[in-house]
N, C-alpha and C positions, 0 to 999 in steps of 0.2 A: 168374573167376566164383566166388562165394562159396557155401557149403552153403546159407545163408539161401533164398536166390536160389530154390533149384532147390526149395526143400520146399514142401508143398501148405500153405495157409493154417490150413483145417481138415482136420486128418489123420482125425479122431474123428469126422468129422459122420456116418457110417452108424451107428456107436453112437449118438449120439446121439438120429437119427431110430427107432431099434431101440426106443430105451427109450421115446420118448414116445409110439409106437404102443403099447405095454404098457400104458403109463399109460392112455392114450385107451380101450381094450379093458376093462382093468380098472373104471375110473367107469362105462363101459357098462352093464357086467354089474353092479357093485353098484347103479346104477339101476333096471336091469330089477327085479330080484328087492326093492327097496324098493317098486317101485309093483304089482309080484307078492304083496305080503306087505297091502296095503293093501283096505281093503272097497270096496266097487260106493259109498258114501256119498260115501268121501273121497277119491276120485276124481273125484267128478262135484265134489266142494270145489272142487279146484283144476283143472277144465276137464277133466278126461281121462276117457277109457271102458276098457275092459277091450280095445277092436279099435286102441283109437289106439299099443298096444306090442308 
């Protein structure tokens, strides 16, 4: 039996998943706080209210 054999495919995937929750969390909050920074106007622009964040 060779080393190949016994090693996991992806050794990294919990990093992986680590970073792309960050990532995910991150565009959240920069969402949040762009549609926070925006008037009761341009909100109702693009369909949203002040309850729908």
């Amino acid at each position: 039996m060779e080393f190949n054999e016994n090693r996991s495919k992806r050794p990294f995937i919990v990093f992986i998943w680590l970073w792309e929750a960050l990532k995910k969390g991150y565009r959240l909050h920069r969402t949040r706080r762009i549609l926070q920074g925006m008037s009761d106007e341009q909100l109702k622009d693009v369909g949203l209210s002040r309850h729908d964040f």
